[in-house]
N, CA, C, O and CB atoms as a CASP TS submission, in Angstrom:
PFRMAT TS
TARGET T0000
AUTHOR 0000-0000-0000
METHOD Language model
MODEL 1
PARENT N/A
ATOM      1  N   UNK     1      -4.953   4.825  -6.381  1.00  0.00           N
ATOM      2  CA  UNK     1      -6.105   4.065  -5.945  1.00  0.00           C
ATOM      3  C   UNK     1      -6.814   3.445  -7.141  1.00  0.00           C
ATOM      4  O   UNK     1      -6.946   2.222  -7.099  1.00  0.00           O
ATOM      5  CB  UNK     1      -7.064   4.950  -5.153  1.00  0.00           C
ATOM      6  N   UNK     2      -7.211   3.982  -8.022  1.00  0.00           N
ATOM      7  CA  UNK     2      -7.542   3.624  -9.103  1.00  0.00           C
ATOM      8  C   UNK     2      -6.742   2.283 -10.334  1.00  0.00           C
ATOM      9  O   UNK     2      -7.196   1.441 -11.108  1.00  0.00           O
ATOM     10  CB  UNK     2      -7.575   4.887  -9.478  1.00  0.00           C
ATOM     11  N   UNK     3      -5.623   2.655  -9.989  1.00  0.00           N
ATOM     12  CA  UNK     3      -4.793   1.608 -10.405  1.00  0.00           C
ATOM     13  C   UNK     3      -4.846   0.663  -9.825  1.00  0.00           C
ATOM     14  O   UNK     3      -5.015  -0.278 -10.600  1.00  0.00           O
ATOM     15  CB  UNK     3      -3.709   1.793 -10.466  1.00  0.00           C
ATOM     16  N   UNK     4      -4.771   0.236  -8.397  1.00  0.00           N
ATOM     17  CA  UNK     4      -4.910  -0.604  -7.322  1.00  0.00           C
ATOM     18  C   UNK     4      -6.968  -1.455  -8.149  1.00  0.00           C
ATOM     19  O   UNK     4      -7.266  -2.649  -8.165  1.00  0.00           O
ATOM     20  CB  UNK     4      -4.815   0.735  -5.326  1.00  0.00           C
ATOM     21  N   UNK     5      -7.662  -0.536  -8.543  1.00  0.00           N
ATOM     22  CA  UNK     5      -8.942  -1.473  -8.228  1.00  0.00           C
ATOM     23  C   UNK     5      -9.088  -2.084  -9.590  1.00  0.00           C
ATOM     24  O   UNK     5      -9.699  -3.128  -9.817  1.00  0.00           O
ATOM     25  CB  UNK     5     -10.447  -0.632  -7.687  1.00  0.00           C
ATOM     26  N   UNK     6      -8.232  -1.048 -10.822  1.00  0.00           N
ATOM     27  CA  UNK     6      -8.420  -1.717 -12.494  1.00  0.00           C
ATOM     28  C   UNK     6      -7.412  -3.021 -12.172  1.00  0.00           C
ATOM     29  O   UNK     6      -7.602  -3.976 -12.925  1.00  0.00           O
ATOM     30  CB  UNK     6      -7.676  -0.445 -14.154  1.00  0.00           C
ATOM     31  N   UNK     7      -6.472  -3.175 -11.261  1.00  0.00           N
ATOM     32  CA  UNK     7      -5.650  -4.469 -11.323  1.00  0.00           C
ATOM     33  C   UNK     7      -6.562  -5.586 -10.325  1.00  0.00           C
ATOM     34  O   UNK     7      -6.418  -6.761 -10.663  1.00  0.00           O
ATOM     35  CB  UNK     7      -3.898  -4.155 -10.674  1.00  0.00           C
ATOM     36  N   UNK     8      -7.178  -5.419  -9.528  1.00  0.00           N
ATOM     37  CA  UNK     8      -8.348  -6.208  -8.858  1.00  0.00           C
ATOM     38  C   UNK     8      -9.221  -6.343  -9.774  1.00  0.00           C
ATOM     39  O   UNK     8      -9.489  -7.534  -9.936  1.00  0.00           O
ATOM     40  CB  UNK     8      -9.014  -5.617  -7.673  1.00  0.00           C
ATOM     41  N   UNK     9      -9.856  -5.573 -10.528  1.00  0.00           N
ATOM     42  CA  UNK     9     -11.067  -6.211 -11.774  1.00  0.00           C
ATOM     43  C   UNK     9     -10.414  -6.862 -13.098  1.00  0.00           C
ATOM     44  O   UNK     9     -11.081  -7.657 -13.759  1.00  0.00           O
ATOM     45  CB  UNK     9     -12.127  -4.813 -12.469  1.00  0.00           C
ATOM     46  N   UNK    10      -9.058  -6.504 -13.489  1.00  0.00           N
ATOM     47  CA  UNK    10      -8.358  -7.746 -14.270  1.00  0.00           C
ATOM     48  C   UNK    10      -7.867  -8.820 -13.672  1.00  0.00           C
ATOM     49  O   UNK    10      -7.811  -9.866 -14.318  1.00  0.00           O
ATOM     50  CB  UNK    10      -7.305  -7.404 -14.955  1.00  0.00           C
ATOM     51  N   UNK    11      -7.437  -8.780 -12.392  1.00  0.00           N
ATOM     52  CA  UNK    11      -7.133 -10.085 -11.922  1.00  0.00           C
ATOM     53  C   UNK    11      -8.515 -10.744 -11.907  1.00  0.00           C
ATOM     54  O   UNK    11      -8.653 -11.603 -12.779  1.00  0.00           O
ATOM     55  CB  UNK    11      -6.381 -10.088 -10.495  1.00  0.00           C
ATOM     56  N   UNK    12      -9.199 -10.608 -11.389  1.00  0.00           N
ATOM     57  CA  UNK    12     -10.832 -11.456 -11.628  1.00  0.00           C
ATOM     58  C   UNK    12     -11.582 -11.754 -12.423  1.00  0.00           C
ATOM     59  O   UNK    12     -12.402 -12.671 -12.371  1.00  0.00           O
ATOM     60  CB  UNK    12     -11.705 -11.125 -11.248  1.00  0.00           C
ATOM     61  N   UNK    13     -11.354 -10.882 -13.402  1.00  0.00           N
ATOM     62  CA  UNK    13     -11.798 -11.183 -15.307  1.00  0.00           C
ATOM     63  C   UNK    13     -10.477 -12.181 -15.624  1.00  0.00           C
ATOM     64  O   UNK    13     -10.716 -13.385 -15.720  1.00  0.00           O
ATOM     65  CB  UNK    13     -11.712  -9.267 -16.706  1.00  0.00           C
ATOM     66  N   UNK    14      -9.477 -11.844 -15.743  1.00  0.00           N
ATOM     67  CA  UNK    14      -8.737 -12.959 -16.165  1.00  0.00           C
ATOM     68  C   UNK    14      -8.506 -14.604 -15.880  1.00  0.00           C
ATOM     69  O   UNK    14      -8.044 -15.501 -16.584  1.00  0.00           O
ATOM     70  CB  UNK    14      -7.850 -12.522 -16.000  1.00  0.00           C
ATOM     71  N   UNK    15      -9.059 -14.572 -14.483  1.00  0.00           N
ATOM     72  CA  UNK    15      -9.177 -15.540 -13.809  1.00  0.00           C
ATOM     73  C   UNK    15     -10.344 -16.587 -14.065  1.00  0.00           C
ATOM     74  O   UNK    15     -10.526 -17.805 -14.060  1.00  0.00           O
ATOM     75  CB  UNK    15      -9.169 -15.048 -12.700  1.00  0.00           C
ATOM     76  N   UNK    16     -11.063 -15.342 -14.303  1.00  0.00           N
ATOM     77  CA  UNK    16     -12.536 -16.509 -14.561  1.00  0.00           C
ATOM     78  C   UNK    16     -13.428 -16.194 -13.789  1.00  0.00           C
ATOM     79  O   UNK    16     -14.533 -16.463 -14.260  1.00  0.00           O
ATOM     80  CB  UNK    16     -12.412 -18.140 -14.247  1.00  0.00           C
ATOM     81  N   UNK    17     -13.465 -15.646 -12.599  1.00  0.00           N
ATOM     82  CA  UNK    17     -14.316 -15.796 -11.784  1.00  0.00           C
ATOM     83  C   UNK    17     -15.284 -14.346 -11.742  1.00  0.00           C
ATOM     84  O   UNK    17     -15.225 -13.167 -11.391  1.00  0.00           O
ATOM     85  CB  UNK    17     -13.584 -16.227 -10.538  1.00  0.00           C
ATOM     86  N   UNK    18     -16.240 -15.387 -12.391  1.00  0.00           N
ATOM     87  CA  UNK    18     -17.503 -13.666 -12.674  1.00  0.00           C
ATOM     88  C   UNK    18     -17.998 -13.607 -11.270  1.00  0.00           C
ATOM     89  O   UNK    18     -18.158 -12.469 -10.829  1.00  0.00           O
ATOM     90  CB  UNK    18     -19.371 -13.836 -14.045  1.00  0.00           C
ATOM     91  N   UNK    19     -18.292 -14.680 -10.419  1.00  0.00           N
ATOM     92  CA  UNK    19     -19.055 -14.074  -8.998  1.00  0.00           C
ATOM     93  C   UNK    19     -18.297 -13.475  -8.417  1.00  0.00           C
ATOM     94  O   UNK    19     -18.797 -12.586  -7.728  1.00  0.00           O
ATOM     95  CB  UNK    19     -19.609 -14.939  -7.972  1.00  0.00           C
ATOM     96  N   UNK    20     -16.813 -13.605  -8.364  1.00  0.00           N
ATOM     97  CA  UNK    20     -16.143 -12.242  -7.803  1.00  0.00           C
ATOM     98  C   UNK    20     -16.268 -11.120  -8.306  1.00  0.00           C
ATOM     99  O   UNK    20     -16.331 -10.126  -7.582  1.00  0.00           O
ATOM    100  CB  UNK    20     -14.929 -12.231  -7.751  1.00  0.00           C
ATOM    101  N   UNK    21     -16.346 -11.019  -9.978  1.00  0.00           N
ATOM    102  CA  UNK    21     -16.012  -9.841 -10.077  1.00  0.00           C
ATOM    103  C   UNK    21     -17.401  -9.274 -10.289  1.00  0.00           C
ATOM    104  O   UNK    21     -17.699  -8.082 -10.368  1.00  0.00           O
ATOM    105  CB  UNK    21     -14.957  -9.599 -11.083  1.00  0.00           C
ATOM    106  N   UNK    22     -18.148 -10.255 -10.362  1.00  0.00           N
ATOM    107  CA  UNK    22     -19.850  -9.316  -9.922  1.00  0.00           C
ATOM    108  C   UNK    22     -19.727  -8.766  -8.874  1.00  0.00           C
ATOM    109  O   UNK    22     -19.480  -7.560  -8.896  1.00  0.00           O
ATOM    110  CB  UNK    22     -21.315 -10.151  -9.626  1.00  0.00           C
ATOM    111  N   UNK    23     -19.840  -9.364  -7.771  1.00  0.00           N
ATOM    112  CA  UNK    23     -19.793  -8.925  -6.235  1.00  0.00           C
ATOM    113  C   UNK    23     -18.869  -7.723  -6.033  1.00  0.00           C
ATOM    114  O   UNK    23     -19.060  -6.839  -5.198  1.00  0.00           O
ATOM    115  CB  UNK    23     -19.244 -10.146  -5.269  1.00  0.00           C
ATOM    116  N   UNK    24     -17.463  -7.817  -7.211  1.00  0.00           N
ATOM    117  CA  UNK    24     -16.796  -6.392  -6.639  1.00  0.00           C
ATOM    118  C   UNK    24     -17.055  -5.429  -7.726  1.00  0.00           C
ATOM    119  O   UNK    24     -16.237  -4.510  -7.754  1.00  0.00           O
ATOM    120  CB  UNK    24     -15.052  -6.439  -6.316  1.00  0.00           C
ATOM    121  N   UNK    25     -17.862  -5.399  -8.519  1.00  0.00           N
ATOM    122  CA  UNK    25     -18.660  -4.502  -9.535  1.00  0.00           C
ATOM    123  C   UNK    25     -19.696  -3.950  -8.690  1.00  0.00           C
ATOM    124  O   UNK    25     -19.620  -2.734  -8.518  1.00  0.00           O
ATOM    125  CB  UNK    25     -19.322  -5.297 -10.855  1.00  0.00           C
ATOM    126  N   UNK    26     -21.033  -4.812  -7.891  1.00  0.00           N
ATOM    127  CA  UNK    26     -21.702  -4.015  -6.966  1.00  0.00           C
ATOM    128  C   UNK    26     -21.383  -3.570  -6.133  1.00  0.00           C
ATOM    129  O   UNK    26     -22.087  -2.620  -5.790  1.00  0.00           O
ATOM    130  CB  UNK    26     -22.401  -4.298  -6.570  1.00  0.00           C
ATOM    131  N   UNK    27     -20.288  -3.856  -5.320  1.00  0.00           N
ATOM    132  CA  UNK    27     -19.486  -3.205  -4.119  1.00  0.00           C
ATOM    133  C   UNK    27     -19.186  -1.995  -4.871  1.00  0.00           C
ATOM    134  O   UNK    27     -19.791  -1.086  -4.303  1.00  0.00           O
ATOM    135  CB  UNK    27     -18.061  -4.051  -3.480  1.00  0.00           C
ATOM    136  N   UNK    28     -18.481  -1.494  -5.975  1.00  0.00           N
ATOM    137  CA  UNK    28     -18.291  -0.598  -6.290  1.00  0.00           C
ATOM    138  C   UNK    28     -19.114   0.362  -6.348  1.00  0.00           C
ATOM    139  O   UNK    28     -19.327   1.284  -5.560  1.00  0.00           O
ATOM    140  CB  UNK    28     -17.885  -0.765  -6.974  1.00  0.00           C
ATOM    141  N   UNK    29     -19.810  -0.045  -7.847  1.00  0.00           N
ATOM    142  CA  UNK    29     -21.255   0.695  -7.613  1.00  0.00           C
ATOM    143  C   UNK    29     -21.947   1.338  -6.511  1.00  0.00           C
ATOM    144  O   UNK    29     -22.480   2.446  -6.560  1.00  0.00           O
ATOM    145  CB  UNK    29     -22.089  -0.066  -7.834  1.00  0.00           C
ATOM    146  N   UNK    30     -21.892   0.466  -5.397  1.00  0.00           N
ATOM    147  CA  UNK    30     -21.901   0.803  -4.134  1.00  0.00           C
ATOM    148  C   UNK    30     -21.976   2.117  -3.050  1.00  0.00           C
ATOM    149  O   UNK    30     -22.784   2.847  -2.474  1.00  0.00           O
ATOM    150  CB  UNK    30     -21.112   0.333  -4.010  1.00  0.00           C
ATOM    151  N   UNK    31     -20.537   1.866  -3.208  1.00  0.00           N
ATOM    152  CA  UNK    31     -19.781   2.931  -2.678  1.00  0.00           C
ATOM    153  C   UNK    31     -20.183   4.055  -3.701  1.00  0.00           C
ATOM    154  O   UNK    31     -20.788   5.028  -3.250  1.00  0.00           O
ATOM    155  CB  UNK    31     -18.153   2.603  -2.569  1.00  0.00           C
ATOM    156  N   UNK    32     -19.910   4.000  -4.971  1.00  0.00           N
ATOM    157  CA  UNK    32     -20.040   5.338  -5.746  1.00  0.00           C
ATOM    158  C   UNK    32     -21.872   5.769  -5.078  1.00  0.00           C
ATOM    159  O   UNK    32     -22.059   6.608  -4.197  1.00  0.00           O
ATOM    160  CB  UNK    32     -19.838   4.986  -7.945  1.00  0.00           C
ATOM    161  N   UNK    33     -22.275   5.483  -5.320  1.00  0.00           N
ATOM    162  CA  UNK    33     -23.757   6.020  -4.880  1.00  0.00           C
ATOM    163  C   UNK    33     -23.361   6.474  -3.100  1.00  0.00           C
ATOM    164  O   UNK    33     -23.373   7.604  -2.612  1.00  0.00           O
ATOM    165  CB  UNK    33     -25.253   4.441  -5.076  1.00  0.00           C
ATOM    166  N   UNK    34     -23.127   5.537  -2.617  1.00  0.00           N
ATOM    167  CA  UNK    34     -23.014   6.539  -0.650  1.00  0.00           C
ATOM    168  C   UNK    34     -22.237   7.600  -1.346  1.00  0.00           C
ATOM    169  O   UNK    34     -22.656   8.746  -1.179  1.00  0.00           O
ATOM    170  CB  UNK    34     -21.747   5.596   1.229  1.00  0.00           C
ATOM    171  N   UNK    35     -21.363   7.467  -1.967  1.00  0.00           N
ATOM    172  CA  UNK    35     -20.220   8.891  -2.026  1.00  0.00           C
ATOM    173  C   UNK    35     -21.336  10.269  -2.518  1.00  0.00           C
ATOM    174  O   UNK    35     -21.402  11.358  -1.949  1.00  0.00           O
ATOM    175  CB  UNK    35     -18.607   8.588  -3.638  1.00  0.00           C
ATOM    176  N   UNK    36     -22.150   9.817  -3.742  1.00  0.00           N
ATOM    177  CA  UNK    36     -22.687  10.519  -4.130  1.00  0.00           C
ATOM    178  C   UNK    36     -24.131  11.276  -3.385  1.00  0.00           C
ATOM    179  O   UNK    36     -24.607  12.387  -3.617  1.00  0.00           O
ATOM    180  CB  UNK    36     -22.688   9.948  -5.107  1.00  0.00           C
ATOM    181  N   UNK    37     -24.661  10.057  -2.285  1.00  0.00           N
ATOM    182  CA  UNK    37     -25.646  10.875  -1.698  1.00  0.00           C
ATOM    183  C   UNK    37     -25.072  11.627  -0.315  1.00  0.00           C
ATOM    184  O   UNK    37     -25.599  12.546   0.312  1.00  0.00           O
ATOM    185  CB  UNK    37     -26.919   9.941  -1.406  1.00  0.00           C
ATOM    186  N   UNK    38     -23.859  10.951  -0.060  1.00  0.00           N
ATOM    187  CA  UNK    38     -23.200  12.469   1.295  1.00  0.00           C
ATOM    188  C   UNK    38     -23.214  13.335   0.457  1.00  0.00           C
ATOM    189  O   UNK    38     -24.032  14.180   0.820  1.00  0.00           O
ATOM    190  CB  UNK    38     -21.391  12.552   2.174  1.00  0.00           C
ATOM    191  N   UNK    39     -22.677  13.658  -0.653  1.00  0.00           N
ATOM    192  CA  UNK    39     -22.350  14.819  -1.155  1.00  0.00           C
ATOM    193  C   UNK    39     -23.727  15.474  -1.553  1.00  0.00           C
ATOM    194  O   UNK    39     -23.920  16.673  -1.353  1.00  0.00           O
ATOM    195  CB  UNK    39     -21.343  14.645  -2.281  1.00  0.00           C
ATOM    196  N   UNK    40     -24.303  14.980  -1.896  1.00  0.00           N
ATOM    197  CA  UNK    40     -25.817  16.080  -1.980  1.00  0.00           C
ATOM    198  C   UNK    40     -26.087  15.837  -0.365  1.00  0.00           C
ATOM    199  O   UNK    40     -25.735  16.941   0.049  1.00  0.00           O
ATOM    200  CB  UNK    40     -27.555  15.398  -3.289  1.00  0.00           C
ATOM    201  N   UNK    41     -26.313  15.419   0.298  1.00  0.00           N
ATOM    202  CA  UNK    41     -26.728  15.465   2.003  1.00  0.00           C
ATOM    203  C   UNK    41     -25.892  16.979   2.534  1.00  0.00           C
ATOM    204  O   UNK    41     -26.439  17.884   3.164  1.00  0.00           O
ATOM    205  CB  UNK    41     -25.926  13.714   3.073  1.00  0.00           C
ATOM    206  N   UNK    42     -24.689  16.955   2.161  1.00  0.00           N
ATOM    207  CA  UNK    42     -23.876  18.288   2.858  1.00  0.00           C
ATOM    208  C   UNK    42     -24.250  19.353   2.415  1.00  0.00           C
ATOM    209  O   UNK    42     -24.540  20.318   3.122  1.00  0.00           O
ATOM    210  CB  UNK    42     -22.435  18.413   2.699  1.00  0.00           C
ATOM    211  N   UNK    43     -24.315  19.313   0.662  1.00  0.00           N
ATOM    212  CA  UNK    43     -24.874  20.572  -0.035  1.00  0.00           C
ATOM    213  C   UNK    43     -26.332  21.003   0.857  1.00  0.00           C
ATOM    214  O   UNK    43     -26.516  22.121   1.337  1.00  0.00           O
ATOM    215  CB  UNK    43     -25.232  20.173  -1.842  1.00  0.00           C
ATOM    216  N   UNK    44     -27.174  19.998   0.941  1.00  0.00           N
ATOM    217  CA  UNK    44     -28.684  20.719   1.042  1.00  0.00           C
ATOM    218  C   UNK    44     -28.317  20.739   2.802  1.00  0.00           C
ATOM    219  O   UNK    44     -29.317  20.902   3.501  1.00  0.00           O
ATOM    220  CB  UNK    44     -30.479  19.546   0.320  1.00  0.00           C
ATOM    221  N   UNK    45     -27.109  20.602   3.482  1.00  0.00           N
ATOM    222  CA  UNK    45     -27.315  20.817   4.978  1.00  0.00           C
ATOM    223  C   UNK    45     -26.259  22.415   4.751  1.00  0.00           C
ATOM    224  O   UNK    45     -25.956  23.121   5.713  1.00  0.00           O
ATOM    225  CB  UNK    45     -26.583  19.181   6.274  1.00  0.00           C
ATOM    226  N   UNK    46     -25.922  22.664   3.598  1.00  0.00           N
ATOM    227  CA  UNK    46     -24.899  23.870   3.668  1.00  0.00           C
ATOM    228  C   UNK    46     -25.950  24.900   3.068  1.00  0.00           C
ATOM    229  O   UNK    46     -26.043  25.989   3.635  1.00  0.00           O
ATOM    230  CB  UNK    46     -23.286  23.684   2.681  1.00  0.00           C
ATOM    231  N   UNK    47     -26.770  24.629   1.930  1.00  0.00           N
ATOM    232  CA  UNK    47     -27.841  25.383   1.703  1.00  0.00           C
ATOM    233  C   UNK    47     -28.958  25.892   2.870  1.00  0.00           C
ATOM    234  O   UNK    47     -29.624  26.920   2.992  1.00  0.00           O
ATOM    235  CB  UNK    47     -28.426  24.660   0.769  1.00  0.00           C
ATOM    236  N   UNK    48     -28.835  24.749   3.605  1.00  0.00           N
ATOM    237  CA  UNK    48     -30.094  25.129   4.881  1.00  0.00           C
ATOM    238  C   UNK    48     -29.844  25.692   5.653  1.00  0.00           C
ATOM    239  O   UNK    48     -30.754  26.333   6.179  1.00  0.00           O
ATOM    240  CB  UNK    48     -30.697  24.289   5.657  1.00  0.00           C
ATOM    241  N   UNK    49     -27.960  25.849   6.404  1.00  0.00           N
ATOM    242  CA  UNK    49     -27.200  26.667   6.908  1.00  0.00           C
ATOM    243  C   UNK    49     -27.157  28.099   6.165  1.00  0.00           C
ATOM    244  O   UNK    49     -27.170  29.023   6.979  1.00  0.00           O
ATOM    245  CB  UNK    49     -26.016  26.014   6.980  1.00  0.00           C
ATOM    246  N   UNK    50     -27.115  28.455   4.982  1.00  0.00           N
ATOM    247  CA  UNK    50     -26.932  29.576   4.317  1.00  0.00           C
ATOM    248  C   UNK    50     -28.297  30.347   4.630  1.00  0.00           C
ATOM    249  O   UNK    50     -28.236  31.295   5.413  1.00  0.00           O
ATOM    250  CB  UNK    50     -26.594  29.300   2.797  1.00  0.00           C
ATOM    251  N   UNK    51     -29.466  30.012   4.090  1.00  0.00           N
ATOM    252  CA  UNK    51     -30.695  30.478   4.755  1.00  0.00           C
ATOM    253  C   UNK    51     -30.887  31.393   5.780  1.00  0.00           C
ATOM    254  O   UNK    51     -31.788  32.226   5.870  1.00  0.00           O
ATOM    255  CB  UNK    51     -31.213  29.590   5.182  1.00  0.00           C
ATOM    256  N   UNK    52     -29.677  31.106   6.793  1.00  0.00           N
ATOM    257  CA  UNK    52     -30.161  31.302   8.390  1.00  0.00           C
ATOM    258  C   UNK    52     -29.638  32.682   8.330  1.00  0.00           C
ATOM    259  O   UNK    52     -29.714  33.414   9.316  1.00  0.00           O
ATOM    260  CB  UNK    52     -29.429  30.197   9.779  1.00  0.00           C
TER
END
């Protein structure tokens, strides 16, 4: 997967085209942040489960 997205951000740097590869720099960014707030969302719903 990772290989798949460094060959999508060189094809778009090489190309020229910064509004693509802006747009798929914040898309990224993106996603990394949702990924990162489920994962604290489950912890503090597994912590609040542990409590009980």
């Amino acid at each position: 997967m990772t290989k798949l997205f460094r060959n999508i951000r060189n094809n778009y740097l090489n190309e020229g085209n910064n509004t693509k590869y802006l747009k798929y720099a914040i898309g990224e960014i993106v996603l990394v942040v949702i990924g990162i707030l489920i994962a604290l969302q489950l912890n503090n719903w597994k912590e609040a489960n542990a409590e009980l």
